[in-house]
MIDOSE-1310 file (N, C-alpha, C; in nm, 2 decimals, decimal comma, always signed):
residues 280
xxxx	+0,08/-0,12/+0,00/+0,00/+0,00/+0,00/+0,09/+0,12/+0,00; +0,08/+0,18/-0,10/+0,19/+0,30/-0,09/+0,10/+0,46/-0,02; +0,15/+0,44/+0,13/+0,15/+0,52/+0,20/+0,17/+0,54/+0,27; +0,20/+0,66/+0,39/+0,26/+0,70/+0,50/+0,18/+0,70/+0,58
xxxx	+0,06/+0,65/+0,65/-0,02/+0,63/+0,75/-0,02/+0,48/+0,78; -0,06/+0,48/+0,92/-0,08/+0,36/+0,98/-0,26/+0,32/+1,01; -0,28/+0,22/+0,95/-0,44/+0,20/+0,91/-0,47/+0,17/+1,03; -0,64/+0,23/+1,03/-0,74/+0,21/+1,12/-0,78/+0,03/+1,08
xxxx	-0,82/-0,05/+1,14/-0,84/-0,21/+1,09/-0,94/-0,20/+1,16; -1,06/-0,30/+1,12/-1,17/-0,35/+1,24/-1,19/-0,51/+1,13; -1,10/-0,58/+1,19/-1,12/-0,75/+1,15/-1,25/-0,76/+1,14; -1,36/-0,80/+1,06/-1,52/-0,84/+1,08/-1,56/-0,96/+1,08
xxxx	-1,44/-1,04/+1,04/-1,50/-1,19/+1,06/-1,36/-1,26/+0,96; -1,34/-1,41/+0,99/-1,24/-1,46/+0,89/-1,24/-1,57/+0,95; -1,23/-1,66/+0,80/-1,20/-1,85/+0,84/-1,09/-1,88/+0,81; -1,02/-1,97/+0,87/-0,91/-2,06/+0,82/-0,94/-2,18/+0,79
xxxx	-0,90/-2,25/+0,72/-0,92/-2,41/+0,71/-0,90/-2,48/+0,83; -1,00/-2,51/+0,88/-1,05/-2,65/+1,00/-1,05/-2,55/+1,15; -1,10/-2,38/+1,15/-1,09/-2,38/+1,24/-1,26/-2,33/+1,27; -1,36/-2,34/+1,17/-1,50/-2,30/+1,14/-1,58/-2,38/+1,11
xxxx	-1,66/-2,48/+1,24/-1,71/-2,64/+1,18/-1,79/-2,58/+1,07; -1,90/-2,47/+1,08/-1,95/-2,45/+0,93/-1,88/-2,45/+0,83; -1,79/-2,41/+0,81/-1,71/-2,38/+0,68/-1,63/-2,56/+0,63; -1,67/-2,68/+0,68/-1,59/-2,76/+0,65/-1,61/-2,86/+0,53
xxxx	-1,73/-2,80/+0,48/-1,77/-2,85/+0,34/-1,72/-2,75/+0,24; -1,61/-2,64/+0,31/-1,56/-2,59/+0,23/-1,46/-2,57/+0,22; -1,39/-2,65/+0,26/-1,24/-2,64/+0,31/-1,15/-2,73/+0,19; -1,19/-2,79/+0,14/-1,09/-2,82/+0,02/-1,09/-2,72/-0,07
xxxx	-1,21/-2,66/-0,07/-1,20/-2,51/-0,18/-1,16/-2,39/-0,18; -1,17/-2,31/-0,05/-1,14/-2,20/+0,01/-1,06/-2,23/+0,12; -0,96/-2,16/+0,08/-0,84/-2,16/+0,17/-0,82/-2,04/+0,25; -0,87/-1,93/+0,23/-0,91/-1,80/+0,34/-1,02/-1,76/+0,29
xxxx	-1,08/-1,67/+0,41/-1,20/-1,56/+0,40/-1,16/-1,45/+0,52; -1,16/-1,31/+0,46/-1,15/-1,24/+0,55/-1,27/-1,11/+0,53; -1,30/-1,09/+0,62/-1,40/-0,96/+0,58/-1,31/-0,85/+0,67; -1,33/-0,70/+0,57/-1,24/-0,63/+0,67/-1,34/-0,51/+0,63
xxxx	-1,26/-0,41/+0,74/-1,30/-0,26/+0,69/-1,17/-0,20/+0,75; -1,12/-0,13/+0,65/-0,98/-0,05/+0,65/-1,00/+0,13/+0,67; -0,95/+0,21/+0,71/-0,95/+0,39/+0,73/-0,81/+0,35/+0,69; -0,76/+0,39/+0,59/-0,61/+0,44/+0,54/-0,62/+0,54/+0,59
xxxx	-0,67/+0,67/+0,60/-0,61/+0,79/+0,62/-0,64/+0,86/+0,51; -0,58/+0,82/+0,40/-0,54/+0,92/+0,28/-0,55/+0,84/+0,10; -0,59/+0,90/+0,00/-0,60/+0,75/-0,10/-0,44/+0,73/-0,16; -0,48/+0,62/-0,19/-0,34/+0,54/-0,26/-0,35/+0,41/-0,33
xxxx	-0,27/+0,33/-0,35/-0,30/+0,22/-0,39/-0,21/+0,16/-0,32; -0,28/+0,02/-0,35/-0,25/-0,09/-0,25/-0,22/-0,20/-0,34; -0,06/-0,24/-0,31/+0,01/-0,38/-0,42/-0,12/-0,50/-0,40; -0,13/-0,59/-0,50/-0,17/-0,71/-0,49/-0,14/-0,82/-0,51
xxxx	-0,05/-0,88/-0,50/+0,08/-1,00/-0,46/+0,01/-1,11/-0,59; +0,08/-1,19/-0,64/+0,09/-1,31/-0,70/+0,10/-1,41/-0,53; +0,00/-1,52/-0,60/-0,02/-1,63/-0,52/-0,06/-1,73/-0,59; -0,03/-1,85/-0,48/-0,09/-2,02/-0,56/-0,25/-2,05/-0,58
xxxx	-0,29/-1,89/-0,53/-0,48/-1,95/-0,49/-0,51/-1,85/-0,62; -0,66/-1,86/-0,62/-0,77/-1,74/-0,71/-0,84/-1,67/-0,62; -0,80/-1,54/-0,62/-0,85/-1,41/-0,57/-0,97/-1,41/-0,59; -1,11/-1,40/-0,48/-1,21/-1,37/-0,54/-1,25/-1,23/-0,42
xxxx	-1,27/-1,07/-0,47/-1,30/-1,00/-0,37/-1,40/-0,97/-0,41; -1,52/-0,97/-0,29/-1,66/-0,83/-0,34/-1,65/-0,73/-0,21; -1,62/-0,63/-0,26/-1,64/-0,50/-0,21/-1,74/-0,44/-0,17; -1,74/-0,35/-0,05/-1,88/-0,27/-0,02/-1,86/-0,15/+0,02
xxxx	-1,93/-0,09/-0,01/-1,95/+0,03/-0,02/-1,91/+0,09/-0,15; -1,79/+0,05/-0,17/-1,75/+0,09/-0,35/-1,68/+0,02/-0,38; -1,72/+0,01/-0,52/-1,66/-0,11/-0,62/-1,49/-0,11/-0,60; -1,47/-0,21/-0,65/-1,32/-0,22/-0,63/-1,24/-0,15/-0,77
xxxx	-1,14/-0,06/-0,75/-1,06/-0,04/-0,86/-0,94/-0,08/-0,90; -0,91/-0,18/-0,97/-0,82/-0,24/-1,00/-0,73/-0,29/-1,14; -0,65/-0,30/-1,15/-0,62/-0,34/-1,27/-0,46/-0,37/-1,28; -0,38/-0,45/-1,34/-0,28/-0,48/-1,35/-0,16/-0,39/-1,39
xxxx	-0,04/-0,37/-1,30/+0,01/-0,28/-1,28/+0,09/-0,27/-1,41; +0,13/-0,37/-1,50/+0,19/-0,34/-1,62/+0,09/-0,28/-1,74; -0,04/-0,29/-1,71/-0,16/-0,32/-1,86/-0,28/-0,21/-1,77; -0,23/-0,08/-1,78/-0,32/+0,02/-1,75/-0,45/+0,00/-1,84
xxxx	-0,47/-0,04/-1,94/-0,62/-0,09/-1,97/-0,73/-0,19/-1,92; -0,63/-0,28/-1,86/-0,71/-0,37/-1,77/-0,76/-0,31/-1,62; -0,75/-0,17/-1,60/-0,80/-0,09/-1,49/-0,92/-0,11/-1,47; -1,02/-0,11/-1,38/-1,14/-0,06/-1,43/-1,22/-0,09/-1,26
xxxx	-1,32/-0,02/-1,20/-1,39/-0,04/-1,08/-1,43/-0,18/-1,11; -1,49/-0,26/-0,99/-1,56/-0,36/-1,06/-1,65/-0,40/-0,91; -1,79/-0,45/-0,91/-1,85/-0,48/-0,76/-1,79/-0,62/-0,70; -1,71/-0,70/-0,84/-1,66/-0,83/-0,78/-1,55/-0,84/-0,89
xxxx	-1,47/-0,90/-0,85/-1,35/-0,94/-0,91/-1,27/-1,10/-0,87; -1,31/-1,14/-1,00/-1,23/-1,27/-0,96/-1,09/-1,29/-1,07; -0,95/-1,33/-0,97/-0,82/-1,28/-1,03/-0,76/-1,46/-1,07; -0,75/-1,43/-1,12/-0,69/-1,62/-1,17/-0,53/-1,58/-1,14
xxxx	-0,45/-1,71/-1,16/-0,32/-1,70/-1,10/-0,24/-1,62/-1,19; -0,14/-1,54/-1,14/-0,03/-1,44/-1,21/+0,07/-1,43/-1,17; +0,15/-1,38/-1,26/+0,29/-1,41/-1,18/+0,33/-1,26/-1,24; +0,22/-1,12/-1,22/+0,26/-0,97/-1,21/+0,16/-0,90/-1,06
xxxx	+0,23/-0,80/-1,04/+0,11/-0,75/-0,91/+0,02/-0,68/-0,99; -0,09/-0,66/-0,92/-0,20/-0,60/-0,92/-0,21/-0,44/-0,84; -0,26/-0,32/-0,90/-0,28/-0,23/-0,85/-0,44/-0,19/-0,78; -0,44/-0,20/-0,68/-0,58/-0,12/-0,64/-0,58/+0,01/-0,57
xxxx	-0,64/+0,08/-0,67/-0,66/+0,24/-0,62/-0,81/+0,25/-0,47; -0,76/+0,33/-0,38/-0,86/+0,36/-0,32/-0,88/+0,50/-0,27; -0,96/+0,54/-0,20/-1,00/+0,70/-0,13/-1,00/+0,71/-0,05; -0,91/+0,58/+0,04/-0,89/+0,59/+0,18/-0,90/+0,51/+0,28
xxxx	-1,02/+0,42/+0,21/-1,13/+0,33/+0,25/-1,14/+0,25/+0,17; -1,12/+0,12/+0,23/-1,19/-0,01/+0,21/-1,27/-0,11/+0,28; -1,38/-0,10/+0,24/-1,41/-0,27/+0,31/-1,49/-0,42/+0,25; -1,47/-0,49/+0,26/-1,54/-0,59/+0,15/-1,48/-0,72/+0,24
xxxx	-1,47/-0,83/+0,14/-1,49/-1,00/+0,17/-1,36/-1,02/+0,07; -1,27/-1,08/+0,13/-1,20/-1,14/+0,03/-1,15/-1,27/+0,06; -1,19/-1,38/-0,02/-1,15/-1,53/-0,07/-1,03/-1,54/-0,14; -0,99/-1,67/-0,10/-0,85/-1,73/-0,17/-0,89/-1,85/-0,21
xxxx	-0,97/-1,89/-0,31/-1,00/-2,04/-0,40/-0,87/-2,11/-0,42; -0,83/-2,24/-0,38/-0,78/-2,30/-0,45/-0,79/-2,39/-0,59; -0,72/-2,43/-0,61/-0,73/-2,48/-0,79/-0,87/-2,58/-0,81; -0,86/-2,67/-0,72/-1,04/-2,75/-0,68/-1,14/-2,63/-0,65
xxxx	-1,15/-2,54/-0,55/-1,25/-2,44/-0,56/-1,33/-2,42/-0,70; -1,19/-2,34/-0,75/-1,22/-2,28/-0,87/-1,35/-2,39/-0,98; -1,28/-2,52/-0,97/-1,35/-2,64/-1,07/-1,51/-2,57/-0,97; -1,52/-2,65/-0,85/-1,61/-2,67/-0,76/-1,70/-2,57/-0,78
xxxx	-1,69/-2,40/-0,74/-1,75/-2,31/-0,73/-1,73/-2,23/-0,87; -1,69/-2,28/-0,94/-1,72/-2,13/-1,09/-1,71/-2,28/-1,21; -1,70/-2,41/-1,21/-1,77/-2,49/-1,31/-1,62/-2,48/-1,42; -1,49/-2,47/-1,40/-1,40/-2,43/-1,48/-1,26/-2,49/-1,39
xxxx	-1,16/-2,51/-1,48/-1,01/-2,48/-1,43/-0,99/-2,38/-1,37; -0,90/-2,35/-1,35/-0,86/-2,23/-1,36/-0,75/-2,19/-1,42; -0,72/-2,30/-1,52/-0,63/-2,22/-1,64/-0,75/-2,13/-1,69; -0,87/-2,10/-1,71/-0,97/-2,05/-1,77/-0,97/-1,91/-1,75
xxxx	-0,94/-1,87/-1,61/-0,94/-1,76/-1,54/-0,79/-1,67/-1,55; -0,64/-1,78/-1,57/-0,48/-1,75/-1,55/-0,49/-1,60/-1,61; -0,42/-1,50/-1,55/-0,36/-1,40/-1,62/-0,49/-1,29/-1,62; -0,62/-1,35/-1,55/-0,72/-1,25/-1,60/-0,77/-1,14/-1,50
xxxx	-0,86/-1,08/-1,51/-0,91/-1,00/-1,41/-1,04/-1,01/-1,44; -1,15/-1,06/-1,43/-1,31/-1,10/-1,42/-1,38/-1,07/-1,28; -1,51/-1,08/-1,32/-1,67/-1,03/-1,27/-1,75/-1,18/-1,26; -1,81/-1,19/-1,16/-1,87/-1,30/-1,13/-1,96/-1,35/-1,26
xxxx	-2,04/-1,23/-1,32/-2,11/-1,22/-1,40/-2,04/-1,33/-1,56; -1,87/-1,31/-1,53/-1,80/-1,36/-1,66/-1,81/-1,49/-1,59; -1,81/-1,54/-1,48/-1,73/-1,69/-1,42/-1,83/-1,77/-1,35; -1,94/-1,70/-1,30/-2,03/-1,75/-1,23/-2,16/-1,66/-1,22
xxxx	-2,25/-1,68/-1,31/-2,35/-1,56/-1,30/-2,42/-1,61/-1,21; -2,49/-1,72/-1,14/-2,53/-1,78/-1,08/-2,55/-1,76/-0,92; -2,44/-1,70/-0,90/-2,37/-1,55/-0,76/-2,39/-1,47/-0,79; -2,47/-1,41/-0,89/-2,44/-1,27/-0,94/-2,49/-1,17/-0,84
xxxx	-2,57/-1,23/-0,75/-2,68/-1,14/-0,65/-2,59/-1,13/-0,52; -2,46/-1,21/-0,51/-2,37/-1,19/-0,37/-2,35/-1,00/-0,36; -2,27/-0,98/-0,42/-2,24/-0,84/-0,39/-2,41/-0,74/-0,35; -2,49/-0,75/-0,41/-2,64/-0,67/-0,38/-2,70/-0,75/-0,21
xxxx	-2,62/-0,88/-0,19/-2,71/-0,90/-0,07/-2,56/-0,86/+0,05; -2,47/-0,84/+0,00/-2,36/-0,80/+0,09/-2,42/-0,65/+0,13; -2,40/-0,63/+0,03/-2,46/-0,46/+0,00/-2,55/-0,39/+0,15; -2,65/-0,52/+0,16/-2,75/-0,51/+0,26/-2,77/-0,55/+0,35
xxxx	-2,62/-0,66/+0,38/-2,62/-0,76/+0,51/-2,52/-0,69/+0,62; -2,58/-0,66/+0,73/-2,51/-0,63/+0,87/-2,34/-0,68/+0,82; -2,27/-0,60/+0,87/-2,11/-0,68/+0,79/-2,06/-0,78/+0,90; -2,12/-0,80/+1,03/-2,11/-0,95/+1,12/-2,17/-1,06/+1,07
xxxx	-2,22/-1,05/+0,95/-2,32/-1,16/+0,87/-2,24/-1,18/+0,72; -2,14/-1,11/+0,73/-2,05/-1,14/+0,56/-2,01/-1,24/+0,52; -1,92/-1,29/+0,65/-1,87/-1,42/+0,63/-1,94/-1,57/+0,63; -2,07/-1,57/+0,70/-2,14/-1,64/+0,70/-2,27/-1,64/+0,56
xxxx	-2,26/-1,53/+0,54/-2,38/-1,52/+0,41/-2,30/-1,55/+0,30; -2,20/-1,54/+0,29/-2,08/-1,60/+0,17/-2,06/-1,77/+0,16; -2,06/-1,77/+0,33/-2,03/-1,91/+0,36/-2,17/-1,97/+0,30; -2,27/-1,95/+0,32/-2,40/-2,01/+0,29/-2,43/-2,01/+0,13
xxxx	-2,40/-1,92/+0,06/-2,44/-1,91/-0,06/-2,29/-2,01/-0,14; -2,20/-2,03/-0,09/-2,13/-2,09/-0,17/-2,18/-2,25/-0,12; -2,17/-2,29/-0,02/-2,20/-2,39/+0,07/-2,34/-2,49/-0,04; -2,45/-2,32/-0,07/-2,55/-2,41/-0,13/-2,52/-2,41/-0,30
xxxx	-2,43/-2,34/-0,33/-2,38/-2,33/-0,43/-2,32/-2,51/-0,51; -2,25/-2,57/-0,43/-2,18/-2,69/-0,41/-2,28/-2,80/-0,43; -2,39/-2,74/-0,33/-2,50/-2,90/-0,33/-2,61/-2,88/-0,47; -2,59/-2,81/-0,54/-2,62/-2,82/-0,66/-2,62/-2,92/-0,74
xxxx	-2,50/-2,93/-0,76/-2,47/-3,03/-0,86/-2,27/-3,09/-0,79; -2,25/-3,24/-0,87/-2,16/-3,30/-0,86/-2,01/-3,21/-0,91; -1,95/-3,19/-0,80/-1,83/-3,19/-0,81/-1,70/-3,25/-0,84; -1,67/-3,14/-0,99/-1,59/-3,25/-1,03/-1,43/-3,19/-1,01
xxxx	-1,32/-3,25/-0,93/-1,20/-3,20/-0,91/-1,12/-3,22/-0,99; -1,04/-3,18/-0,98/-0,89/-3,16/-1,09/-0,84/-3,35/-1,10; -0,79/-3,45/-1,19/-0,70/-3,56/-1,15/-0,62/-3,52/-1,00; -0,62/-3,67/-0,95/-0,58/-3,67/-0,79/-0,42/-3,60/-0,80
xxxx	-0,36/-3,68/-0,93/-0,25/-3,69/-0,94/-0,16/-3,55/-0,98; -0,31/-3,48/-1,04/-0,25/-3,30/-1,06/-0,29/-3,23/-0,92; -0,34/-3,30/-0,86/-0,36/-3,22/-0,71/-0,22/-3,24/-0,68; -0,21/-3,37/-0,64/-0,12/-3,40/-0,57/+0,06/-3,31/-0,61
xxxx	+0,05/-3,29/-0,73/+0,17/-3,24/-0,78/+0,15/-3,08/-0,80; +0,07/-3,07/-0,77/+0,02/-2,88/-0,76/+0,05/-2,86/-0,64; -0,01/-2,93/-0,54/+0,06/-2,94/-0,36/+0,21/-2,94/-0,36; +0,26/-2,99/-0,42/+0,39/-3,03/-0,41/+0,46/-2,88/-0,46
xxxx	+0,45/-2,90/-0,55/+0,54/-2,78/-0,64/+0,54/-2,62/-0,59; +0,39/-2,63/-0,50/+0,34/-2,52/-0,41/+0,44/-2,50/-0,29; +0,50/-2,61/-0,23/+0,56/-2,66/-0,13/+0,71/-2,62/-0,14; +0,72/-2,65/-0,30/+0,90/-2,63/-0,34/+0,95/-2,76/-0,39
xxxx	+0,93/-2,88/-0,42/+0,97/-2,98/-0,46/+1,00/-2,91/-0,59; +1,08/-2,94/-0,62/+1,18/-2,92/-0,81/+1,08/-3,07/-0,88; +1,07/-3,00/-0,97/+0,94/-3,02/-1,12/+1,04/-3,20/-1,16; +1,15/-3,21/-1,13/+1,18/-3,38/-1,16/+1,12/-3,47/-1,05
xxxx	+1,13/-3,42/-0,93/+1,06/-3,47/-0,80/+0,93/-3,49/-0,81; +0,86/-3,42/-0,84/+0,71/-3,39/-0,82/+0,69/-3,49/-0,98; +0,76/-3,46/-1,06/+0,72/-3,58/-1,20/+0,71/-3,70/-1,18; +0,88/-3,78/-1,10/+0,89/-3,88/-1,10/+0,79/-3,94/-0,96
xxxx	+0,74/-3,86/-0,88/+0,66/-3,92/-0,78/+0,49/-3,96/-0,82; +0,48/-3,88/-0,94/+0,36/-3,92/-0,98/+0,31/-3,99/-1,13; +0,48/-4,03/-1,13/+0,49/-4,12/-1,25/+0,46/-4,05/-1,36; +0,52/-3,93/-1,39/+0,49/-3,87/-1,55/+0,62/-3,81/-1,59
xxxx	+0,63/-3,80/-1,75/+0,73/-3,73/-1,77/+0,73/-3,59/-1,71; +0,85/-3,50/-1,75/+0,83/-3,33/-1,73/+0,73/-3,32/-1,79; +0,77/-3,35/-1,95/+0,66/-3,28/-2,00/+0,51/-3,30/-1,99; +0,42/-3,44/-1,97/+0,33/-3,47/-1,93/+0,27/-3,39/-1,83
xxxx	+0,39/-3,39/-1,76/+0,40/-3,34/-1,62/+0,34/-3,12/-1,63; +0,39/-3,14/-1,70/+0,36/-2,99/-1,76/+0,24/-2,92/-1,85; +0,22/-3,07/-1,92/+0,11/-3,02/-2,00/-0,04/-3,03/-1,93; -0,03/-3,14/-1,82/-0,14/-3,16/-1,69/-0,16/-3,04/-1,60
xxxx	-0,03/-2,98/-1,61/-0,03/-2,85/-1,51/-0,12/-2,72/-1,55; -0,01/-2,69/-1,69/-0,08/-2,58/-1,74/-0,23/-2,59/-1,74; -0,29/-2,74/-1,79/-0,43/-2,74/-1,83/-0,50/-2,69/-1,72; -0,48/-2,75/-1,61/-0,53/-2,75/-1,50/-0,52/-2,58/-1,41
xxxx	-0,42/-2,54/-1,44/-0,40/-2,38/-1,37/-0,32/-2,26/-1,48; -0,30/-2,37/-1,58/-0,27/-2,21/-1,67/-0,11/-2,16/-1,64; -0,06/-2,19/-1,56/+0,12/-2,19/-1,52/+0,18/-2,32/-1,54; +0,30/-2,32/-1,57/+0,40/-2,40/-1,61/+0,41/-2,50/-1,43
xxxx	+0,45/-2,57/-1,46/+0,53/-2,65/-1,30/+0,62/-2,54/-1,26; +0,72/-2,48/-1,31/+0,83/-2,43/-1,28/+0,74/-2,27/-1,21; +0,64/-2,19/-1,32/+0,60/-2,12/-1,25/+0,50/-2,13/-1,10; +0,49/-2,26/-1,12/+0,38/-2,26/-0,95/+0,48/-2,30/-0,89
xxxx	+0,56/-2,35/-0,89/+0,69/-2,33/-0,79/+0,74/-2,22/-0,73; +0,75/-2,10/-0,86/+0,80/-2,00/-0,81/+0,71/-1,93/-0,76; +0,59/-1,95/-0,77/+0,50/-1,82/-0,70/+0,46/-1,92/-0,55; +0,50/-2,06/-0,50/+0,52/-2,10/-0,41/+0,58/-2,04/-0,33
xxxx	+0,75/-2,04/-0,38/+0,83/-1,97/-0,34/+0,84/-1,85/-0,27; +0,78/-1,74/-0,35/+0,73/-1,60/-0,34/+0,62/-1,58/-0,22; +0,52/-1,70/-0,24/+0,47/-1,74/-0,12/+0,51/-1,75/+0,06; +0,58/-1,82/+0,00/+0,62/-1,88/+0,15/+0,77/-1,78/+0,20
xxxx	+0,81/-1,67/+0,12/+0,86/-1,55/+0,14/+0,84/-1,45/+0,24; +0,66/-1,40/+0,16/+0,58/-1,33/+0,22/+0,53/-1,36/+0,32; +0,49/-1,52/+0,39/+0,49/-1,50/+0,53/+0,61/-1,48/+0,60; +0,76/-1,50/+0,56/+0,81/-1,51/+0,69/+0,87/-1,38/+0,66
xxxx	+0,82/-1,28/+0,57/+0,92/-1,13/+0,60/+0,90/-1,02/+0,71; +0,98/-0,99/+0,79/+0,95/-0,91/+0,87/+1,01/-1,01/+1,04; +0,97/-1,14/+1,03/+1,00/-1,21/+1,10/+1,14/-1,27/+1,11; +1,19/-1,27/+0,98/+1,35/-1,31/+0,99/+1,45/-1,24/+0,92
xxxx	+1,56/-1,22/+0,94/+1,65/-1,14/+0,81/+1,64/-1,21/+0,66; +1,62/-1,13/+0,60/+1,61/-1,12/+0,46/+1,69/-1,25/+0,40; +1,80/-1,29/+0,43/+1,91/-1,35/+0,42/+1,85/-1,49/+0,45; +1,80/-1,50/+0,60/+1,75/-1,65/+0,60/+1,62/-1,68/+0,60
xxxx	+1,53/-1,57/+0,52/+1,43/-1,58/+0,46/+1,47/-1,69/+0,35; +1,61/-1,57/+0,23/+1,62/-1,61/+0,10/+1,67/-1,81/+0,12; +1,74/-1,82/+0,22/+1,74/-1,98/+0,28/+1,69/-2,04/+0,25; +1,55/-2,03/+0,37/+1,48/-2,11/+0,41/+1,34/-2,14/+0,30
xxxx	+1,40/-2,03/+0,23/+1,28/-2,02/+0,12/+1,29/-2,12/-0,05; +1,43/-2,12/-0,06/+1,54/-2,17/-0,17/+1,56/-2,08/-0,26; +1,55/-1,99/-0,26/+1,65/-1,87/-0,26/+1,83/-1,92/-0,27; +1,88/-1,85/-0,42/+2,03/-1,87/-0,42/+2,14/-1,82/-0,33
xxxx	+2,06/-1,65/-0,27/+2,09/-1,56/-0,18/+1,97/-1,47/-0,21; +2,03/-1,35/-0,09/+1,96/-1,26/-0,07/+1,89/-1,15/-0,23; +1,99/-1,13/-0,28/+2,00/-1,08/-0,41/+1,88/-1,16/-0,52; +1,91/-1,30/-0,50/+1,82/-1,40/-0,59/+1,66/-1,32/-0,49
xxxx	+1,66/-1,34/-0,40/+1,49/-1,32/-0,33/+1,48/-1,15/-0,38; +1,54/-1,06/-0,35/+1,56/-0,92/-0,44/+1,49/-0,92/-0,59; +1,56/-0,97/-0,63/+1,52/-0,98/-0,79/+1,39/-1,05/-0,84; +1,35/-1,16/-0,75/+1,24/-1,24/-0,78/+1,13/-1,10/-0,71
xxxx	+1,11/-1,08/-0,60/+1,02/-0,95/-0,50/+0,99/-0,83/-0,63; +1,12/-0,78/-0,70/+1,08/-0,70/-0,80/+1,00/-0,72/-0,91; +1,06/-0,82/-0,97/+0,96/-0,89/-1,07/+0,78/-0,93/-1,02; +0,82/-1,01/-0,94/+0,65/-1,07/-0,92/+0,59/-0,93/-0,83
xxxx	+0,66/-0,89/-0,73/+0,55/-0,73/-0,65/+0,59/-0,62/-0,70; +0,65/-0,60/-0,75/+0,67/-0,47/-0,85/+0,79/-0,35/-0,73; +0,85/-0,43/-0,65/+0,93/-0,34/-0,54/+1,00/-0,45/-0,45; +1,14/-0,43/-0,42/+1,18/-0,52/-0,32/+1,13/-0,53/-0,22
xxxx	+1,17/-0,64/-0,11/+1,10/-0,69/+0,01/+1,11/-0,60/+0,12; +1,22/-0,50/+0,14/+1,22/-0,37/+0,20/+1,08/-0,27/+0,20; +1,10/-0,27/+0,10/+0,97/-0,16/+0,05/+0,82/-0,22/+0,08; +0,82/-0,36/+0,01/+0,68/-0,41/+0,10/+0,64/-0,40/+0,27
xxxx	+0,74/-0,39/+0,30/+0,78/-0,41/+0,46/+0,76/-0,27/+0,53; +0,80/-0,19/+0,46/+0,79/-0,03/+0,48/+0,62/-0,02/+0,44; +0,60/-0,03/+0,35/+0,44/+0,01/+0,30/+0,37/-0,07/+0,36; +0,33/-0,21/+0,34/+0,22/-0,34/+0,40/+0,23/-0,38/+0,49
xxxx	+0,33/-0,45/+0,58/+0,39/-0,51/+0,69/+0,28/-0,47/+0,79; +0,27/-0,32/+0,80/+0,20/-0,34/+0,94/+0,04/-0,36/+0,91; +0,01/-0,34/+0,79/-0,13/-0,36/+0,76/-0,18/-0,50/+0,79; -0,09/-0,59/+0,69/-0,14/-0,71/+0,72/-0,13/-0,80/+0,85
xxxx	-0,01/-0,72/+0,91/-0,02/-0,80/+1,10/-0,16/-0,73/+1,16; -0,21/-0,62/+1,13/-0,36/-0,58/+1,21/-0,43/-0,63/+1,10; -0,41/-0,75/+1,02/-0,53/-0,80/+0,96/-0,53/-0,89/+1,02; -0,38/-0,99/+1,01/-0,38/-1,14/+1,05/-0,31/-1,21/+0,93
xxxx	-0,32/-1,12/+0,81/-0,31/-1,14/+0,71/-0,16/-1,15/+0,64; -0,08/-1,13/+0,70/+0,11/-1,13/+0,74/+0,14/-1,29/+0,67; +0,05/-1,36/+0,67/+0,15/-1,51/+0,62/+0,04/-1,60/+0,52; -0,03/-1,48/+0,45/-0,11/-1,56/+0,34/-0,12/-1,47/+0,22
């Protein structure tokens, strides 16, 4: 978030996997839910990180403005936005204020709850309306729901969303090696354990999420970065992370967030410890 104030936070609600007995028919598919309301202070925009999941936010009070920080035409407000996997940050402009719901689908979600891969979605920036009209009425009943009732009216409408119809998931064997490669296992490991070549190995991948093996590795990587910055030096972040050195985690931070890890640290760091939000 590029700016010089320290945010007002009021957490409104958030699940983790297995810690919300309601939420556990949805726990292979949603991997977070946070509802927030933010007072920045002052408007700015706020980075939006590359990750292993699909971004799905709806916003309240005002649409969300966003758009990809290289492809100024992809800008545009939106009442929902669902982000498929990238390996560029995202810009979101605000006026000071935010508050809304934001989900982190994993790759099954995506099949589960929008009827698709999510190679379908890779690289994109979409509206429920493109992915799932069928939700189309979430944001209009957010609109009007007490915001102690966000997380659970989300939880309910996806929940009945599911008993619809038969869910169909990704092959076990692309789970399994999407887990993995998420993790950091190198793309020969993750092949030979699930009995495929690279390239098999690659062409199962992309289908399935639209990134290479190599790239869901690295935005694993990049991952598991962003929780532990702030909590260790830089150095045995780049370590523990597999990182060549400090320099290699530098170079990767500019590329995928658009600023090194200093600078996220300076701008976001304290935002996301008064979210909770520091290691996801």
């Amino acid at each position: 978030m590029l700016r010089h104030h320290h945010p007002t936070i009021r957490l409104l609600g958030a699940f983790r996997k297995g810690y919300v007995a309601g939420m556990r028919a949805l726990a292979p598919y949603v991997a977070s839910v946070v509802a927030y309301d933010v007072d920045l202070g002052a408007p700015g925009v706020h980075r939006g990180l590359p990750s292993t999941t699909v971004t799905f936010v709806l916003p309240v009070g005002d649409p969300l403005d966003v758009g990809w920080r290289d492809r100024p035409e992809s800008r545009s407000a939106r009442w929902s936005t669902v982000s498929g996997l990238h390996a560029r940050p995202a810009e979101i402009h605000h006026d000071g204020h935010q508050a809304g719901l934001q989900l982190a689908l994993t790759t099954a979600g995506t099949r589960a709850l929008f009827g698709m891969p999510a190679a379908a979605l890779a690289g994109d920036l979409l509206e429920l309306d493109d992915v799932a009209p069928w939700l189309r009425d979430l944001p209009a009943r957010l609109h009007e729901a007490p915001p102690s009732t966000w997380v659970d009216l989300v939880q309910r409408s996806l929940v009945a969303q599911l008993a619809r119809h038969d869910v169909i998931g990704p092959r076990a064997e692309v789970g399994r090696a999407l887990a993995r490669l998420t993790r950091g296992a190198s793309v020969q490991a993750v092949a030979d354990e699930v009995g495929y070549s690279r390239r098999h190995l690659g062409n199962l991948v992309r289908a399935e999420c639209g990134l290479t093996p190599k790239e869901v590795q690295r935005l694993g990587r990049f991952s598991s970065s962003r929780a532990l910055l702030g909590r260790l030096p830089l150095a045995d972040v780049a370590h523990r992370c597999g990182y060549a050195d400090q320099s290699h985690l530098t170079r990767e931070w500019v590329a995928l967030a658009g600023c090194p890890p200093s600078t996220w640290l300076r701008e976001e760091f304290p935002f996301l410890q008064d979210t909770g939000a520091a290691g996801g």
